[in-house]
DSSP file (Angstrom, degrees, kcal/mol; ACC not computed):
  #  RESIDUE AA STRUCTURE BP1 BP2  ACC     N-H-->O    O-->H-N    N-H-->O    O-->H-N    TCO  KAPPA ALPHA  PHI   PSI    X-CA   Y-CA   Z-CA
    1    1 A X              0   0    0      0, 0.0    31,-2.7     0, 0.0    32,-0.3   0.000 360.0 360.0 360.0 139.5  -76.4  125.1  -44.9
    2    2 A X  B >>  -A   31   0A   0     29,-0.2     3,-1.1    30,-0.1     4,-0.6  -0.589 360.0-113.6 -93.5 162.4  -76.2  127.9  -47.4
    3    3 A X  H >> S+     0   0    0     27,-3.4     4,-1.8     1,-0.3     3,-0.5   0.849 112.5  63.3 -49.8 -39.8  -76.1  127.2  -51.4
    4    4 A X  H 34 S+     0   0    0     26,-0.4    -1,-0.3     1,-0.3    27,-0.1   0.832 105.4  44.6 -66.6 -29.5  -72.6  128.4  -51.7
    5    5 A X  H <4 S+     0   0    0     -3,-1.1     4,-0.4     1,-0.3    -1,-0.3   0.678 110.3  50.1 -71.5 -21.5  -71.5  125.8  -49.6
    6    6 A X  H << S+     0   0    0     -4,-0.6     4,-0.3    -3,-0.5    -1,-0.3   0.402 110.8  48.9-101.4  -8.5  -73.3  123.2  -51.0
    7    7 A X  S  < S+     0   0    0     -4,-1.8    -1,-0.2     1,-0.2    -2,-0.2   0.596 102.6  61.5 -99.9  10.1  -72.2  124.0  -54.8
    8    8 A X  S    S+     0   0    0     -5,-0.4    -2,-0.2     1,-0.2    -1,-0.2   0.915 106.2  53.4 -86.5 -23.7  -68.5  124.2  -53.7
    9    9 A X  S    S+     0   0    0     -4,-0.4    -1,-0.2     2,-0.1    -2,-0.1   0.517  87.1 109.3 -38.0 -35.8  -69.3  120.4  -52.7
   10   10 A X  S    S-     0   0    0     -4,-0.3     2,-0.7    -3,-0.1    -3,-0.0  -0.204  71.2-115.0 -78.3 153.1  -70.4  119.4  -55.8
   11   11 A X    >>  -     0   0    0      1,-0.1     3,-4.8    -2,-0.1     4,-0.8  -0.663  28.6-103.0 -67.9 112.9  -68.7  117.2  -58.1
   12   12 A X  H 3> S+     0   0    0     -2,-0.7     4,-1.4     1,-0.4    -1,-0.1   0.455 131.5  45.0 -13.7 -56.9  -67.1  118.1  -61.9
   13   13 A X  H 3> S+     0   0    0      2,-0.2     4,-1.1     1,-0.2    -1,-0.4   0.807 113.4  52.7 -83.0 -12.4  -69.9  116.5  -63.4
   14   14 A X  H <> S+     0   0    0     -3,-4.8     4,-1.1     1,-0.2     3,-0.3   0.921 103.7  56.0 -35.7 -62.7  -72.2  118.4  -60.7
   15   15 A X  H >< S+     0   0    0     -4,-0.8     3,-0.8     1,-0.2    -1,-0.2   0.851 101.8  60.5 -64.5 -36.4  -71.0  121.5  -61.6
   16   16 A X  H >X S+     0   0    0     -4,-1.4     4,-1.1     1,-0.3     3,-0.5   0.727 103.0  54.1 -26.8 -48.0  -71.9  120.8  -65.0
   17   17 A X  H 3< S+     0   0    0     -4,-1.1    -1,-0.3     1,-0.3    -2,-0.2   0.506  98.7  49.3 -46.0 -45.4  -74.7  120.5  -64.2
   18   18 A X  T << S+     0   0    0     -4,-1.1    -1,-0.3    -3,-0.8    -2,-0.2  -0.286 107.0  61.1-108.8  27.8  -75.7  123.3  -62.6
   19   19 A X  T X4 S+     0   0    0     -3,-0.5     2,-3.9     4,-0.0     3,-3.4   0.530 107.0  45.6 -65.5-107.4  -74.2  125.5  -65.4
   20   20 A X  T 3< S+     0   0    0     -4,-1.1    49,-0.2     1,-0.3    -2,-0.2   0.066 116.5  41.6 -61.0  32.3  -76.4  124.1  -67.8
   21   21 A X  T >  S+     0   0    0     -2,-3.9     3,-4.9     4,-0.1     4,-0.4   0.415  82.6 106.8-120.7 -20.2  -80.1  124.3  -65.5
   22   22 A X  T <  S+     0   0    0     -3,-3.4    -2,-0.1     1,-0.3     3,-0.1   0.528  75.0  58.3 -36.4 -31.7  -79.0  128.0  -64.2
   23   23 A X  T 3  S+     0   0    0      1,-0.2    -1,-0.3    -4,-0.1     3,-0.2   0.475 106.1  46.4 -85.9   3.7  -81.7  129.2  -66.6
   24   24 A X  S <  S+     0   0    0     -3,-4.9     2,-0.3     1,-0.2    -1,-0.2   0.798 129.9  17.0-100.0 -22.9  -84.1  127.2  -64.8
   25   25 A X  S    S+     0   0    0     -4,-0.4     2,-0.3    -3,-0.1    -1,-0.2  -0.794  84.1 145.4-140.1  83.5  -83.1  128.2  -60.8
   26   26 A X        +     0   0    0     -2,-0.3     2,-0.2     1,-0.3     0, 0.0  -0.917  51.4  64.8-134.5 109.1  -81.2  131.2  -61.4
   27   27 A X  S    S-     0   0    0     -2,-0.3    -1,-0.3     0, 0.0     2,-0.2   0.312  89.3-151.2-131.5 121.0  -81.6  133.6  -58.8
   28   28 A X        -     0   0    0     -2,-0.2    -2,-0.1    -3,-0.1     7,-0.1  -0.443  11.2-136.8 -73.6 133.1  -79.9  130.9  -56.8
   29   29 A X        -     0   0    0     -2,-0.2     6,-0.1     1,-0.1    -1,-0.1  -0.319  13.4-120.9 -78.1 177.6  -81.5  131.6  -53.1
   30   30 A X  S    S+     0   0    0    -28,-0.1   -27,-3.4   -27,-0.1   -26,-0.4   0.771  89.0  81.8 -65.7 -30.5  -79.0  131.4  -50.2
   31   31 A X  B  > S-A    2   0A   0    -29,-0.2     4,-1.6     1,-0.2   -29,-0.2  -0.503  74.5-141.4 -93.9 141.7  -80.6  128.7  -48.2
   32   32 A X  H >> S+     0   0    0    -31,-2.7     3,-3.2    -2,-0.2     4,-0.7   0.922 102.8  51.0 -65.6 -79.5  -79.7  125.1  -49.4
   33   33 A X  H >> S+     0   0    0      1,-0.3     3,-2.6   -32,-0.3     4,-1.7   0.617 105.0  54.7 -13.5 -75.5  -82.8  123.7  -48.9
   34   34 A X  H 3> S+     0   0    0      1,-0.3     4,-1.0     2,-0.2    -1,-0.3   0.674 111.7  52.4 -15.2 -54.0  -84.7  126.7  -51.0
   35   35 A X  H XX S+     0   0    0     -3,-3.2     4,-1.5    -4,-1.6     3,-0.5   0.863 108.6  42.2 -67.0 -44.9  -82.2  125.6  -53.7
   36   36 A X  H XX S+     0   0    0     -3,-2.6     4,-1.0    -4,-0.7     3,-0.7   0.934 120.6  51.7 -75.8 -49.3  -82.9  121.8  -53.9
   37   37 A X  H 3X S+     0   0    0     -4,-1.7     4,-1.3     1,-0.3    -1,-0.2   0.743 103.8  53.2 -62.4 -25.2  -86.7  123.1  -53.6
   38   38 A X  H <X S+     0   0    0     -4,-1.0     4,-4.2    -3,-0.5     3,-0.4   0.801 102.8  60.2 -61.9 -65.7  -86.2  125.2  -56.1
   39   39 A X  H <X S+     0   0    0     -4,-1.5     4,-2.6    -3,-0.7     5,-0.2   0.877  97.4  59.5 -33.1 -54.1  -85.0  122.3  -58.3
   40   40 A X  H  X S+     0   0    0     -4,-1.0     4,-0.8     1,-0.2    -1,-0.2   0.819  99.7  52.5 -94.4   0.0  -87.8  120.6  -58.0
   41   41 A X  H  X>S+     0   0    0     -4,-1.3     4,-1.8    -3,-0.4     5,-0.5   0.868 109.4  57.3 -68.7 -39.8  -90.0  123.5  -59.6
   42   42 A X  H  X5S+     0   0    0     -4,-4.2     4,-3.7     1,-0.2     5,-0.4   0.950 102.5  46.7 -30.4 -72.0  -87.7  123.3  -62.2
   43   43 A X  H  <5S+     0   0    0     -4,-2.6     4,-0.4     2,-0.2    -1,-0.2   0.623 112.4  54.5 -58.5 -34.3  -88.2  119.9  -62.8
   44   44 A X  H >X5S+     0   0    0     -4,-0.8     4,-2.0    -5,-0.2     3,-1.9   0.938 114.1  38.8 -52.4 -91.0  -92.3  120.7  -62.7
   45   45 A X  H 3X5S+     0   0    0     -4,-1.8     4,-2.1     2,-0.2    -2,-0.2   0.862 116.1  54.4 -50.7 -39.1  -92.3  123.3  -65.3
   46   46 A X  H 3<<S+     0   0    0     -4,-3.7     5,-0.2    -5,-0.5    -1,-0.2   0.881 113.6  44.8 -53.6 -35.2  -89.3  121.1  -67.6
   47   47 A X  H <> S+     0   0    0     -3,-1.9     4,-2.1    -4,-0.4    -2,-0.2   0.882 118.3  43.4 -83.0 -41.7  -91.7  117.9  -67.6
   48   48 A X  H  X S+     0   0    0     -4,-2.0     4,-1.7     2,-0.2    -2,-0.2   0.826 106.4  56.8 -93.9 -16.7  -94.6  120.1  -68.4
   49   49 A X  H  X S+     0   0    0     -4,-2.1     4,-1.9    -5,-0.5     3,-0.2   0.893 115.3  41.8 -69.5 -58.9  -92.9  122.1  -71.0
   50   50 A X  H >>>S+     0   0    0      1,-0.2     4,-2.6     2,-0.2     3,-2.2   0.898 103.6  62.4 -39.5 -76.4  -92.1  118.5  -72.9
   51   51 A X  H 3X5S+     0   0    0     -4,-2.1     4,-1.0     1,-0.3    -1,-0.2   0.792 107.3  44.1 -42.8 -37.3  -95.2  117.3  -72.4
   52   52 A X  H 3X5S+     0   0    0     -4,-1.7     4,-1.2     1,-0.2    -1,-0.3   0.784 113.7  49.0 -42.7 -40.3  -96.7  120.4  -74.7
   53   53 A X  H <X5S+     0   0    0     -3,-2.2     6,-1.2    -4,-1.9     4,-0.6   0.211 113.0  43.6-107.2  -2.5  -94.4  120.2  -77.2
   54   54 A X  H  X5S+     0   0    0     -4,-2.6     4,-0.8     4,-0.2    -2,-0.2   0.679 117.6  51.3-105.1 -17.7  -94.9  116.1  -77.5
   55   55 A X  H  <<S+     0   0    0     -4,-1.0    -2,-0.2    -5,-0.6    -3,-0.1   0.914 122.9  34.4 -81.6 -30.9  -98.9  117.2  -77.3
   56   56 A X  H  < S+     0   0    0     -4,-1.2    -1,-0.2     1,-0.2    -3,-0.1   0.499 132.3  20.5 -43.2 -45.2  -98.1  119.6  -80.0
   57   57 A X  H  < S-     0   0    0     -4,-0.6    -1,-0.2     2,-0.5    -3,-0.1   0.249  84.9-130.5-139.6 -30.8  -95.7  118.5  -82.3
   58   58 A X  S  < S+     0   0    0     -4,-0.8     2,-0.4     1,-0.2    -4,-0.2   0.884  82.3 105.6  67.2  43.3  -96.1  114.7  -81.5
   59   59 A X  S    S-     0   0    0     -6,-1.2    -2,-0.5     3,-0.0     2,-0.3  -0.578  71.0-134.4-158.6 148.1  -91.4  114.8  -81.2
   60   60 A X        -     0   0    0     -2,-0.4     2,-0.3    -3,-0.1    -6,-0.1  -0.690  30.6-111.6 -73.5 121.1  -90.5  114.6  -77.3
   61   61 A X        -     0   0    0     -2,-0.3   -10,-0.1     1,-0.3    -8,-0.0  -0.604  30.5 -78.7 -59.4 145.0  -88.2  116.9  -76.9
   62   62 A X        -     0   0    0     -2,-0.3    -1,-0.3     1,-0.1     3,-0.1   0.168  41.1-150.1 -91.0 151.0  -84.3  116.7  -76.1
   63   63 A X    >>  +     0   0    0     -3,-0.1     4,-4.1     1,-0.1     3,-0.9   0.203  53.8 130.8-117.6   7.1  -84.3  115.9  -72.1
   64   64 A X  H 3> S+     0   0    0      1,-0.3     4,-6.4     2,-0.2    -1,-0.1   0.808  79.1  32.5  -4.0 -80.6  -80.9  117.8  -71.6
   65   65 A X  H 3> S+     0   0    0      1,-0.2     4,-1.6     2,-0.2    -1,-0.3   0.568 113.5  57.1 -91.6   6.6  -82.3  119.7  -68.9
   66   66 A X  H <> S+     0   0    0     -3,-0.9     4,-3.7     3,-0.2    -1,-0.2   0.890 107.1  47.1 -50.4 -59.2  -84.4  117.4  -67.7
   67   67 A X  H  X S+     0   0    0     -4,-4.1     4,-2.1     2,-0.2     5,-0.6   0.982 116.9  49.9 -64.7 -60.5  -81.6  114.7  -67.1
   68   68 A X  H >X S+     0   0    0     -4,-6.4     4,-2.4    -5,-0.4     3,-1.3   0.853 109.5  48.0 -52.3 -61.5  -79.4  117.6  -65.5
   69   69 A X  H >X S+     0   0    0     -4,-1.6     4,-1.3     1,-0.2     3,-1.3   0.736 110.1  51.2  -8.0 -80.7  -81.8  118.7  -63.4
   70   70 A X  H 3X S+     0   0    0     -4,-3.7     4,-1.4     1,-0.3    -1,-0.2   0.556 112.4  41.1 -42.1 -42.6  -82.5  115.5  -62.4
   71   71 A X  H <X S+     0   0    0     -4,-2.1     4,-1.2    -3,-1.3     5,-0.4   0.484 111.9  65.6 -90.6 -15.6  -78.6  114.2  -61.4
   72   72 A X  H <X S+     0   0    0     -4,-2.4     4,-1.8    -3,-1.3    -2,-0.2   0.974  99.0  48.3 -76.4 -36.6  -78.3  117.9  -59.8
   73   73 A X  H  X S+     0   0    0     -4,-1.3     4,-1.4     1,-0.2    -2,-0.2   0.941 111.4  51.8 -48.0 -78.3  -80.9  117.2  -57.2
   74   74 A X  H  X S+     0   0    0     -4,-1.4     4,-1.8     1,-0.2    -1,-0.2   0.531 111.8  39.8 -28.3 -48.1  -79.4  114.1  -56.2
   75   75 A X  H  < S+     0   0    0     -4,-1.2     5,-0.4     2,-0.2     4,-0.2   0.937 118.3  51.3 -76.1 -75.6  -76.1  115.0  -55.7
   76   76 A X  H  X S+     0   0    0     -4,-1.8     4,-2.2    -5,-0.4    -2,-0.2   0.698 117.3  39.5 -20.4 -57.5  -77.5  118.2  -54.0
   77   77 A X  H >< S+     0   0    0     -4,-1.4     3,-3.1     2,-0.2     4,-0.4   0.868 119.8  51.1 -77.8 -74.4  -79.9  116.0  -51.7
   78   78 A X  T >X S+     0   0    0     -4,-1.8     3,-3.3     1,-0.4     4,-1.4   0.551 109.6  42.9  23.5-102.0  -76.9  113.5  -51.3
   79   79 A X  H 3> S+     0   0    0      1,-0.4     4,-0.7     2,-0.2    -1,-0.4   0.630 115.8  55.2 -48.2 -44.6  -74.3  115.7  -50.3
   80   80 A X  H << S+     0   0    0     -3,-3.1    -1,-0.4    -4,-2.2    -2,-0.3   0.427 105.4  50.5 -79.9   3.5  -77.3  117.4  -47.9
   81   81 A X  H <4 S+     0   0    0     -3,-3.3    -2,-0.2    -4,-0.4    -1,-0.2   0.651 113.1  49.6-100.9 -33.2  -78.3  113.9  -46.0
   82   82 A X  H  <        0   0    0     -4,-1.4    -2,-0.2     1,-0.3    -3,-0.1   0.685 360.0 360.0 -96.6  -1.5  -74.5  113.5  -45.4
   83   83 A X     <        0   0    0     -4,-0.7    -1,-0.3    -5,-0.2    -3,-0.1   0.595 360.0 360.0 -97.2 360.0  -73.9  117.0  -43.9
């Protein structure tokens, strides 16, 4: 399945979603998979950027794009188990 098809899939609050991580998996590749995988480097490099700035500052930082991240894989992987 290609990406394009799998964000035309996605749901209002999906699409939200995947607005506000775009600066984490932006250049979206073609292949779905790629994308999901793609996600879940995000999600590496988001967890370990916090974790700096709580070793740092001792304040956890806002988990915005964490949380999106998180509910965009799903639906992504969701929406890919059922296709």
């Amino acid at each position: 399945m290609y990406s394009a098809e799998l964000i035309k899939s996605l749901s209002k609050n999906g699409t939200e979603d995947l607005s506000s991580s775009l600066q984490w998996i932006s250049p979206i590749p073609e292949d779905a998979h790629a994308l999901v995988e793609k996600i879940d480097m995000a999600l590496k490099m988001v967890k370990f950027s916090q974790s700096r700035q709580a070793e740092d500052g001792g304040v956890k930082s806002s988990s915005n794009h964490l949380d999106s991240l998180i509910r965009l894989r799903s639906e992504l992987k969701s929406i890919l188990d059922k296709a």
